[in-house]
Structure formats: C-alpha cells, structure tokens
PyMOL commands that place a pseudoatom at each C-alpha (Angstrom):
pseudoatom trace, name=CA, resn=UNK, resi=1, chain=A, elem=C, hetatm=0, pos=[79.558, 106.536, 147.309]
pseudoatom trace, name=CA, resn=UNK, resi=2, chain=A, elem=C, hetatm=0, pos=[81.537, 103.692, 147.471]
pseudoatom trace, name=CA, resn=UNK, resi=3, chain=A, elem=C, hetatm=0, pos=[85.340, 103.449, 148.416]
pseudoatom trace, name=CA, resn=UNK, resi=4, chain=A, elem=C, hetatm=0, pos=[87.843, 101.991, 145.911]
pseudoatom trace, name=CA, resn=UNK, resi=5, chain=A, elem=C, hetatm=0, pos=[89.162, 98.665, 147.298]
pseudoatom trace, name=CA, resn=UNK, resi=6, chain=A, elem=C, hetatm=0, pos=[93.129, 98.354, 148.213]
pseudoatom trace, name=CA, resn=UNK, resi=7, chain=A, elem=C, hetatm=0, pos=[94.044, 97.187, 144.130]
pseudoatom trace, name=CA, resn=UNK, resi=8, chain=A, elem=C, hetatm=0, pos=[91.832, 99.700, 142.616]
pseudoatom trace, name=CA, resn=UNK, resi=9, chain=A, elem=C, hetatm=0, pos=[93.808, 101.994, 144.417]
pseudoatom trace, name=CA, resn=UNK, resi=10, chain=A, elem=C, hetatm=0, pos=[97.062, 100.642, 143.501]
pseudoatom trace, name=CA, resn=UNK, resi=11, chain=A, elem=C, hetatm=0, pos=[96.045, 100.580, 139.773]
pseudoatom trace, name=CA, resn=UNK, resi=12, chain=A, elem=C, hetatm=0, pos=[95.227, 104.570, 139.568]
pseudoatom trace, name=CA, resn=UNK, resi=13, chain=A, elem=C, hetatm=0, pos=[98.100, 105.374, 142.272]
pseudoatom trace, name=CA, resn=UNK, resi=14, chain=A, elem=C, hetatm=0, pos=[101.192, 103.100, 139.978]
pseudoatom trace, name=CA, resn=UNK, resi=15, chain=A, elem=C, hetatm=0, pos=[99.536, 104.774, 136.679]
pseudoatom trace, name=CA, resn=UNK, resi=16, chain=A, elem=C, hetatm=0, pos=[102.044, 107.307, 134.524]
pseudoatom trace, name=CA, resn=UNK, resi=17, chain=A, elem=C, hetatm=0, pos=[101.881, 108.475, 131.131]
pseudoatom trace, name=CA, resn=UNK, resi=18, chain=A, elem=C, hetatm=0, pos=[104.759, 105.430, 130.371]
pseudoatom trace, name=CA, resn=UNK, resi=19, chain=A, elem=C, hetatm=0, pos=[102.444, 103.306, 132.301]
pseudoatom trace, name=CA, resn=UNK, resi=20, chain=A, elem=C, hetatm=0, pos=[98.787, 103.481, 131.539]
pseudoatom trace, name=CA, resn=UNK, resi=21, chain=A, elem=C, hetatm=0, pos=[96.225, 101.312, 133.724]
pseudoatom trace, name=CA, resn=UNK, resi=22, chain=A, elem=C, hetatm=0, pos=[93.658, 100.262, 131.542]
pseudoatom trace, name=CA, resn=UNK, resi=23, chain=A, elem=C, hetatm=0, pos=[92.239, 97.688, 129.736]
pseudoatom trace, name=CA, resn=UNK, resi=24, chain=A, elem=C, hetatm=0, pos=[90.934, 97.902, 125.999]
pseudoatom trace, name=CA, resn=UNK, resi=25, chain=A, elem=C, hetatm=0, pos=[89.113, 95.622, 123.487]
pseudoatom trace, name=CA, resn=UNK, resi=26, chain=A, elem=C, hetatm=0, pos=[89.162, 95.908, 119.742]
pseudoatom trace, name=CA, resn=UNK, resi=27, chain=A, elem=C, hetatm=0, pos=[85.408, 95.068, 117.831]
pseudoatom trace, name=CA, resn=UNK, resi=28, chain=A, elem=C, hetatm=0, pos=[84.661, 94.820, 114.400]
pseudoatom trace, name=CA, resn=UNK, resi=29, chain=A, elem=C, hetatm=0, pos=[81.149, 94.725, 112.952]
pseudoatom trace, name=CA, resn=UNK, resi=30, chain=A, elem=C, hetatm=0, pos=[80.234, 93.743, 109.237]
pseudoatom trace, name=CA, resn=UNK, resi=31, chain=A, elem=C, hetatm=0, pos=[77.089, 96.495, 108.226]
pseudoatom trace, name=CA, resn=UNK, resi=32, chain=A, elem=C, hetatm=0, pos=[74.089, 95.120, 106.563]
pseudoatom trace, name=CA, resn=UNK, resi=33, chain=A, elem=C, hetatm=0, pos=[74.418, 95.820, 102.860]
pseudoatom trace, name=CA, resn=UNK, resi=34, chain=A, elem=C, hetatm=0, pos=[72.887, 99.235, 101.839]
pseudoatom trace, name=CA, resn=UNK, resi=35, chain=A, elem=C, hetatm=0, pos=[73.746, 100.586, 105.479]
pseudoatom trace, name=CA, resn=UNK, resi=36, chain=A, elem=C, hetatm=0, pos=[73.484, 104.449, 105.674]
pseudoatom trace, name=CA, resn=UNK, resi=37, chain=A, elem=C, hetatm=0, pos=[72.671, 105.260, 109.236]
pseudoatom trace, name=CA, resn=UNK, resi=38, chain=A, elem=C, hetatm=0, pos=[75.265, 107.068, 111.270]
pseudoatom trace, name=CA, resn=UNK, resi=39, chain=A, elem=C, hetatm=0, pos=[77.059, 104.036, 113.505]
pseudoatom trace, name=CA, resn=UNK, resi=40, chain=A, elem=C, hetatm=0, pos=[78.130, 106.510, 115.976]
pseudoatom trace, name=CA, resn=UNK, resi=41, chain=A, elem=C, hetatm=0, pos=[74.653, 107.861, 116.575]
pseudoatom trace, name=CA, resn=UNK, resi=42, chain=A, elem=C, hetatm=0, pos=[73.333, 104.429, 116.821]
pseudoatom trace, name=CA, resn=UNK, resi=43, chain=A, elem=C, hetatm=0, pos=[76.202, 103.568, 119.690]
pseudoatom trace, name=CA, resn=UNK, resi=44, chain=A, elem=C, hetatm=0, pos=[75.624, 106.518, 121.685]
pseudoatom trace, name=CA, resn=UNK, resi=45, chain=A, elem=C, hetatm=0, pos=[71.873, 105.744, 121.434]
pseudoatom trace, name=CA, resn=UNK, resi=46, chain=A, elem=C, hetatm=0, pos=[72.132, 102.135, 122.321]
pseudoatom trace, name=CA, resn=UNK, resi=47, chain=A, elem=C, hetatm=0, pos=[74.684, 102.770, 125.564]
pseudoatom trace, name=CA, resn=UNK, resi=48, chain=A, elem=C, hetatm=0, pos=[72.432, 105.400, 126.210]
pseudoatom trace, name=CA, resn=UNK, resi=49, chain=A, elem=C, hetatm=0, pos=[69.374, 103.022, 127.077]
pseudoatom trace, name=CA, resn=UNK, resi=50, chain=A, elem=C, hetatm=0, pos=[71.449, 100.921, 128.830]
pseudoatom trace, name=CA, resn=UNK, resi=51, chain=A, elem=C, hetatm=0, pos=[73.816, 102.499, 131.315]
pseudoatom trace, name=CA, resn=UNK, resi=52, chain=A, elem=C, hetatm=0, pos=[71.672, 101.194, 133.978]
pseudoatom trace, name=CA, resn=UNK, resi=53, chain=A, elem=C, hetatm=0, pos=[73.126, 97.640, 132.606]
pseudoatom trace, name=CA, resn=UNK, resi=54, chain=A, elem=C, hetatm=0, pos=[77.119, 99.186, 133.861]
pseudoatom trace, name=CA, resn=UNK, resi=55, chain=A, elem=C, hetatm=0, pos=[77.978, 101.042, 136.838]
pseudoatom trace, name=CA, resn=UNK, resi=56, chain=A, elem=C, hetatm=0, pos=[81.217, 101.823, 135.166]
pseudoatom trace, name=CA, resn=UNK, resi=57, chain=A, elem=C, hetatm=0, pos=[78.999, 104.188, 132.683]
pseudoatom trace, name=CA, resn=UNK, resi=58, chain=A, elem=C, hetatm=0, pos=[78.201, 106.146, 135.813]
pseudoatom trace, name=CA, resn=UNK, resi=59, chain=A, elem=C, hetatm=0, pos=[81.237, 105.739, 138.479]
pseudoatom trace, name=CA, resn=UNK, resi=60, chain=A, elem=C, hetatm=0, pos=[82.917, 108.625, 138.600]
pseudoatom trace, name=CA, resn=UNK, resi=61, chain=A, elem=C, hetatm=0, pos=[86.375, 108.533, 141.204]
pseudoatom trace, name=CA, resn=UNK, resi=62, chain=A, elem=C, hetatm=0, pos=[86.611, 111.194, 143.673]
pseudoatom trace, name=CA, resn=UNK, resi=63, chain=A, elem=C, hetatm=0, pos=[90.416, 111.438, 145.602]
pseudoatom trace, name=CA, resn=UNK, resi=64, chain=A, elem=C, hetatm=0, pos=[90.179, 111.902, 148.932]
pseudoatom trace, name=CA, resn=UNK, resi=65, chain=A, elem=C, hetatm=0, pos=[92.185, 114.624, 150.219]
pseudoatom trace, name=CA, resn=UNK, resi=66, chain=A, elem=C, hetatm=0, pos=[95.457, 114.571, 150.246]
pseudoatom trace, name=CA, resn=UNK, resi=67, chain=A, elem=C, hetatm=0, pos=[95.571, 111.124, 149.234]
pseudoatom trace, name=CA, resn=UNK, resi=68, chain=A, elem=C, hetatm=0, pos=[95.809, 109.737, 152.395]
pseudoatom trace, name=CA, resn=UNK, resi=69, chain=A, elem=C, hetatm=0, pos=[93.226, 107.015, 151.547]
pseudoatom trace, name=CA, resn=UNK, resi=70, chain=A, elem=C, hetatm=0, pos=[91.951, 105.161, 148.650]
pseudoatom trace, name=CA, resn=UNK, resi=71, chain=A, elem=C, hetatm=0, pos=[89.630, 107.416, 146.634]
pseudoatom trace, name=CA, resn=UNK, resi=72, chain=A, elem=C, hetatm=0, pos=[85.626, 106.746, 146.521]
pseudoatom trace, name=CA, resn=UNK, resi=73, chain=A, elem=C, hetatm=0, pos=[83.822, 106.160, 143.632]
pseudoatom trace, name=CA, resn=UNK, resi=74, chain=A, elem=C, hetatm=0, pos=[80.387, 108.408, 143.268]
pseudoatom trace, name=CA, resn=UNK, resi=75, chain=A, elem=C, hetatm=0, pos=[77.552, 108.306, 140.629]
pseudoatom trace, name=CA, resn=UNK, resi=76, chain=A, elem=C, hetatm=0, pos=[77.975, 110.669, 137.925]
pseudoatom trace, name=CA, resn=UNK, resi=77, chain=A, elem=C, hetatm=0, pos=[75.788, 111.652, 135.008]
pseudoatom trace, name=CA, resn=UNK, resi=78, chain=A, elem=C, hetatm=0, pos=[77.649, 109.975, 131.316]
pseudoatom trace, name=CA, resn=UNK, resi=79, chain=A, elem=C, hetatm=0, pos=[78.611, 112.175, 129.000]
pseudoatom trace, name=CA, resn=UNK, resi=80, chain=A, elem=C, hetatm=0, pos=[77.950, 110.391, 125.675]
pseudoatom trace, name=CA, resn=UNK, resi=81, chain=A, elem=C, hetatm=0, pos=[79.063, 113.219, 123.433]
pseudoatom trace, name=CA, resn=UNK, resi=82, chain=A, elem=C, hetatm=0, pos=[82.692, 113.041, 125.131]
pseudoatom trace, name=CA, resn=UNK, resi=83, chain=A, elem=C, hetatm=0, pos=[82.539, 109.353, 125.841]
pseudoatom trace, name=CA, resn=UNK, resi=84, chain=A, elem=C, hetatm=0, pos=[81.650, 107.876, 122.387]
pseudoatom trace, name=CA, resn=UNK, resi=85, chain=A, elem=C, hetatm=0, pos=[83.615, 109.581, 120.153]
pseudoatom trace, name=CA, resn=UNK, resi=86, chain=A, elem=C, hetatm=0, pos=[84.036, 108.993, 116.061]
pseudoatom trace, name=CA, resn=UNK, resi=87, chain=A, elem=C, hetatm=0, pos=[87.760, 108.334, 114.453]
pseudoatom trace, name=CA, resn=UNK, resi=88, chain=A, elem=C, hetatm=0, pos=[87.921, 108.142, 110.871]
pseudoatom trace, name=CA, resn=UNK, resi=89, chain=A, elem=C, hetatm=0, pos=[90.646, 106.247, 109.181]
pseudoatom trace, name=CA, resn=UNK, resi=90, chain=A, elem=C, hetatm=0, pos=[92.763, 107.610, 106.279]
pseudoatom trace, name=CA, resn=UNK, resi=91, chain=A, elem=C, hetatm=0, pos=[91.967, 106.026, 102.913]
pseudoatom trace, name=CA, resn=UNK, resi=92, chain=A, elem=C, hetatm=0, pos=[93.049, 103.350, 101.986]
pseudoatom trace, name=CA, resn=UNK, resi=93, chain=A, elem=C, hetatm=0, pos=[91.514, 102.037, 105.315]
pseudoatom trace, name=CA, resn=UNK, resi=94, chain=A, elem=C, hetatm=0, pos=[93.866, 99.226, 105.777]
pseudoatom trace, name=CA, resn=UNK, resi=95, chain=A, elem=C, hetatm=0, pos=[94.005, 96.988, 109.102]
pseudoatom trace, name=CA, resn=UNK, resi=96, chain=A, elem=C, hetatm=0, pos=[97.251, 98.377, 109.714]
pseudoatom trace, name=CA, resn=UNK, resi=97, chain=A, elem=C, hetatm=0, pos=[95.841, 101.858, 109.789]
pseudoatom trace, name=CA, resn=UNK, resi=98, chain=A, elem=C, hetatm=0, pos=[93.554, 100.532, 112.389]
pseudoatom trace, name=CA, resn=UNK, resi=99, chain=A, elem=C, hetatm=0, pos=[95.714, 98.893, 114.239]
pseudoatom trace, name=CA, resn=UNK, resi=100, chain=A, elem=C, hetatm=0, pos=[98.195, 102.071, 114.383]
pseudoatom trace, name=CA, resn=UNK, resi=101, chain=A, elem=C, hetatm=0, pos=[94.876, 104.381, 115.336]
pseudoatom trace, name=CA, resn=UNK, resi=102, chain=A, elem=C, hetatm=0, pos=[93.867, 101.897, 117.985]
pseudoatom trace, name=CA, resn=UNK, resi=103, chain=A, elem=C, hetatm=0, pos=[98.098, 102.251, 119.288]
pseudoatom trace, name=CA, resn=UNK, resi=104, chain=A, elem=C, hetatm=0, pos=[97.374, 105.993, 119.607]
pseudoatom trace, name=CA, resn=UNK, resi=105, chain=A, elem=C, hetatm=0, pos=[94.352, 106.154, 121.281]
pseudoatom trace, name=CA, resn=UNK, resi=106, chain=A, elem=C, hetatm=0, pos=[95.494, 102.978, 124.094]
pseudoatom trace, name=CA, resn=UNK, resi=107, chain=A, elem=C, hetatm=0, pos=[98.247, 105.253, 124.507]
pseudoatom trace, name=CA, resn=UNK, resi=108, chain=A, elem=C, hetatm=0, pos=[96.351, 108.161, 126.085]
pseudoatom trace, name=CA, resn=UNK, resi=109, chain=A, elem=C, hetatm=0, pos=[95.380, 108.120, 129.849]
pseudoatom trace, name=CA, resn=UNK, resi=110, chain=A, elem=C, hetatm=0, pos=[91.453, 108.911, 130.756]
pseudoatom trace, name=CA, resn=UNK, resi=111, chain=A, elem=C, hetatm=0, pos=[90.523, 112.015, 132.053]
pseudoatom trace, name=CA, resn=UNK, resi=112, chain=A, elem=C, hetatm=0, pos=[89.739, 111.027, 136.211]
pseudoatom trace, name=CA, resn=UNK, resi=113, chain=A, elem=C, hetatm=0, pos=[87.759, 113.900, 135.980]
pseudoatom trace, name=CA, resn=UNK, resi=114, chain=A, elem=C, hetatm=0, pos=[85.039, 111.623, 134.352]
pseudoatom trace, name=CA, resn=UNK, resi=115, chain=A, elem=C, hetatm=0, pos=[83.959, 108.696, 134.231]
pseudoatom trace, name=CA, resn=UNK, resi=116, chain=A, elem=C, hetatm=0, pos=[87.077, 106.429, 133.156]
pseudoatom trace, name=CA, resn=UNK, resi=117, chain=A, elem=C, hetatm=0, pos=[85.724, 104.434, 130.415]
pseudoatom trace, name=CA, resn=UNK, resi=118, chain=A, elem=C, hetatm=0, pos=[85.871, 105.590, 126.445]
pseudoatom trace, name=CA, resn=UNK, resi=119, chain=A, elem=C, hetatm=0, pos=[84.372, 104.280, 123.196]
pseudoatom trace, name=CA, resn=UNK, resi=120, chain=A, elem=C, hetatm=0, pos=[85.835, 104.745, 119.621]
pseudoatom trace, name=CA, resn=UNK, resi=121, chain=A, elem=C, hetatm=0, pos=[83.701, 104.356, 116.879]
pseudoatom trace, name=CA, resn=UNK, resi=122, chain=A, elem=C, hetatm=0, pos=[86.156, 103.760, 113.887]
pseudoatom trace, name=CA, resn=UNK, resi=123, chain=A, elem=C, hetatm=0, pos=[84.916, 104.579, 110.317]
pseudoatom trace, name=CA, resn=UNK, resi=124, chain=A, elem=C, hetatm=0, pos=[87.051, 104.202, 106.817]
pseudoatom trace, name=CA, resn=UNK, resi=125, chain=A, elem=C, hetatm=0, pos=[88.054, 100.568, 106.563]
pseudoatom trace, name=CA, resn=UNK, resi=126, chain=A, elem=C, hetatm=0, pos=[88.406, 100.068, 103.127]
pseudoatom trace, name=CA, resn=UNK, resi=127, chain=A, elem=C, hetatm=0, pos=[85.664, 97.161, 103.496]
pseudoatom trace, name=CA, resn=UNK, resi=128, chain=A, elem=C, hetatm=0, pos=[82.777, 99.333, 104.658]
pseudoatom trace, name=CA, resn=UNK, resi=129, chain=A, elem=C, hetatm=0, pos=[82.828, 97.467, 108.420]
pseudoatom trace, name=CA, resn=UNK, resi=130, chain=A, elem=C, hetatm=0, pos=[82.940, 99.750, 111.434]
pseudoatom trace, name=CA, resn=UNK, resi=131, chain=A, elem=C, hetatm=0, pos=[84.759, 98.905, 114.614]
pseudoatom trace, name=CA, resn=UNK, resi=132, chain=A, elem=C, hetatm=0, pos=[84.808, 100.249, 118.193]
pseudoatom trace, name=CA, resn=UNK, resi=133, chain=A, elem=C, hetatm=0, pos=[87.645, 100.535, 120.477]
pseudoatom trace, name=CA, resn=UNK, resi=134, chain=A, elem=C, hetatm=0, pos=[86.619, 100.195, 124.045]
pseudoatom trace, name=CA, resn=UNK, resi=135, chain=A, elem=C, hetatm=0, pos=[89.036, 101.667, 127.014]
pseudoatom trace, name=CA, resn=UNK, resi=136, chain=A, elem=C, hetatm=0, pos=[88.501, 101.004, 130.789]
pseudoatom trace, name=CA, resn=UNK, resi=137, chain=A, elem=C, hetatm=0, pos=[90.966, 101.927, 133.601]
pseudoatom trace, name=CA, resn=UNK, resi=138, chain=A, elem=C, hetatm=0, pos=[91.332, 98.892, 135.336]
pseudoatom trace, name=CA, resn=UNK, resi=139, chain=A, elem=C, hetatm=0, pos=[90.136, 99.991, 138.798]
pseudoatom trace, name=CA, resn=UNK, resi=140, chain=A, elem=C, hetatm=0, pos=[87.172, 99.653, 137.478]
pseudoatom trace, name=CA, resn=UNK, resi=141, chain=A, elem=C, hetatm=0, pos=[86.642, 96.772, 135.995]
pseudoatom trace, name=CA, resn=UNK, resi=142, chain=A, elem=C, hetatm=0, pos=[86.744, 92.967, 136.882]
pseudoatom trace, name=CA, resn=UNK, resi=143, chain=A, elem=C, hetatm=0, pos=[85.350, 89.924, 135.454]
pseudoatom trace, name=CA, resn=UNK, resi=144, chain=A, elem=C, hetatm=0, pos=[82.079, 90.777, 137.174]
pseudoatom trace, name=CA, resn=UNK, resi=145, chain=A, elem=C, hetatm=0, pos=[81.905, 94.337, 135.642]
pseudoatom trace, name=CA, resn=UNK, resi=146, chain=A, elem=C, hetatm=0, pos=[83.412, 92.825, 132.068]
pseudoatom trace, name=CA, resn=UNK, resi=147, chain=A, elem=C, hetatm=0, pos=[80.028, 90.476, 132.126]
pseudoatom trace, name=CA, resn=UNK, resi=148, chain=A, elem=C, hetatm=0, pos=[77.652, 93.371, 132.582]
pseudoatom trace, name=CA, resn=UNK, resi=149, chain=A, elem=C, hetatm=0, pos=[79.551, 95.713, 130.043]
pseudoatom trace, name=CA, resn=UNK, resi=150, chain=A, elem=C, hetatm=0, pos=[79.615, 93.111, 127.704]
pseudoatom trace, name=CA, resn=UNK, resi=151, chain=A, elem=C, hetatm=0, pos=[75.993, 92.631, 128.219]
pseudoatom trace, name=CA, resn=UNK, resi=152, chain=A, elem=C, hetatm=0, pos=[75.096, 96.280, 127.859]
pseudoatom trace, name=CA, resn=UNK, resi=153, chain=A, elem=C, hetatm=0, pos=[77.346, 96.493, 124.675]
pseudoatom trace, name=CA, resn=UNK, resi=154, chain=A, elem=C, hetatm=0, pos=[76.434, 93.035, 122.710]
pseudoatom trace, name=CA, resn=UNK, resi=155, chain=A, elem=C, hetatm=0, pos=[72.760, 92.311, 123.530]
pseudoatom trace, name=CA, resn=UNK, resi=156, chain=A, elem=C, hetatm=0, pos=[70.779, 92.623, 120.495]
pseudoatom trace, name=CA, resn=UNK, resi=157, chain=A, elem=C, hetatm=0, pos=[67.504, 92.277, 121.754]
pseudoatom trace, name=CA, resn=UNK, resi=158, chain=A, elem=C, hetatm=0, pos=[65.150, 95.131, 122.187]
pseudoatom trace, name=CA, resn=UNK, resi=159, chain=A, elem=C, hetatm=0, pos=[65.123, 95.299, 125.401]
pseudoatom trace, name=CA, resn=UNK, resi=160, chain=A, elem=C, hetatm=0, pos=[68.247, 94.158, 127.438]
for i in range(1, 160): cmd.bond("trace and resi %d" % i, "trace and resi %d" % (i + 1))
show_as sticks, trace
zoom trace
C-alpha cells in the first residue's frame, strides 16, 4: 500500500466527466502478410507475461474515508478480459473512422474501481493493420512509469 502523492491526488480529485484525467497513446502495427492469429489474444497474452514489467497493471486506488486524505494505491489482481478489450471499425475502415473511435473511447472516464489503465485493440482498417489505443489516468503515470509501460508493451524479445 502506498499513498498517492499531493498531484496524484489533485489529478483524480479535479477529474469530471467534462474533464477527464488521463493520458492516451494511439499505435499502429503493420501484420506480417498471411496473418490470421487473433491480435487481441496475442495482446492480452503478451501483457499478461509481463505485468511484473508495470505497477500500473496492478495498482489499484483505494479512497480513504471520507476523503480527508489522498487515497492509497494497493496491489490488485489485472483483469485482462476487461482491460484489453477489441473495437472493430465499420467498413470502409478509414483513418477517420479511427480517429472518431479513438474520440469516443478518450472520452470515457476509467472505472476507479480497477485498475485505471485500458487497452483497445482496434480491428477493420481498410489496410489490414491493427492498432491499440492505450488510456492511463494520469495519477498514475510519469515519465518513470511511461519507460516501464513502454517497455512491457514494445519489447519484442522473448523474454523482457
């Protein structure tokens, strides 16, 4: 258990629905030709083996009560079937359509009930690549956290 410093605690206590406190990062990936594994599958599978590599995977805030002090943050199992979730895009699959889908899901606040971190595999561009959308709430992350979620998320070797 660890207590959220004095700006973590301003980002979740200044967050509204007109007013989201979080972070996101767009990723596209070209497939190998003759791909036909699910991507989605593959993501979960890969975070999976490393969310020893990201606290954030596993931090889970906890209010204190009444809010009379910053909340804590406590280790949590992830829930990969609710974090990584699969969007498909309408056909034609444009970048627009991406772009607007990405819009949509920026614009929804993360669930404090969980961890507050979500991945979007999106499927349909027109072009055959996939993409993920990333979303962090901001008390969570700094540059020292972005380096080891980067690293769990964009290592390709076997073993991280």
């Amino acid at each position: 258990m660890r207590t959220a410093s004095g700006l973590d605690g301003a980002f979740l206590s200044l967050e509204t629905q007109d007013m989201p406190m979080h972070v996101g990062s767009l990723h596209l990936f070209e497939t190998p030709s003759g791909y036909r594994k699910d991507f989605t599958t593959q993501v979960r599978r890969m975070i999976a083996g490393r969310l020893h590599l990201a606290p954030i995977f596993t931090r889970r805030m906890v209010a204190a009560p009444l809010n009379f002090a910053n909340p804590v943050w406590i280790e949590t199992e992830a829930d990969l079937d609710f974090h990584v979730q699969r969007v498909d895009l309408p056909t034609p699959g444009t970048i627009a359509q991406l772009q607007d889908c990405v819009a949509g899901l920026h614009a929804r606040l993360l669930d404090r009930d969980r961890p507050l971190w979500m991945l979007y595999v999106i499927e349909g561009l027109a072009d055959g690549a996939k993409a993920y959308y990333v979303k962090i709430h901001h008390a969570l992350i700094d540059g020292q956290a972005g380096a080891a979620l980067a690293a769990a998320l964009f290592d390709l070797s076997p073993k991280p």
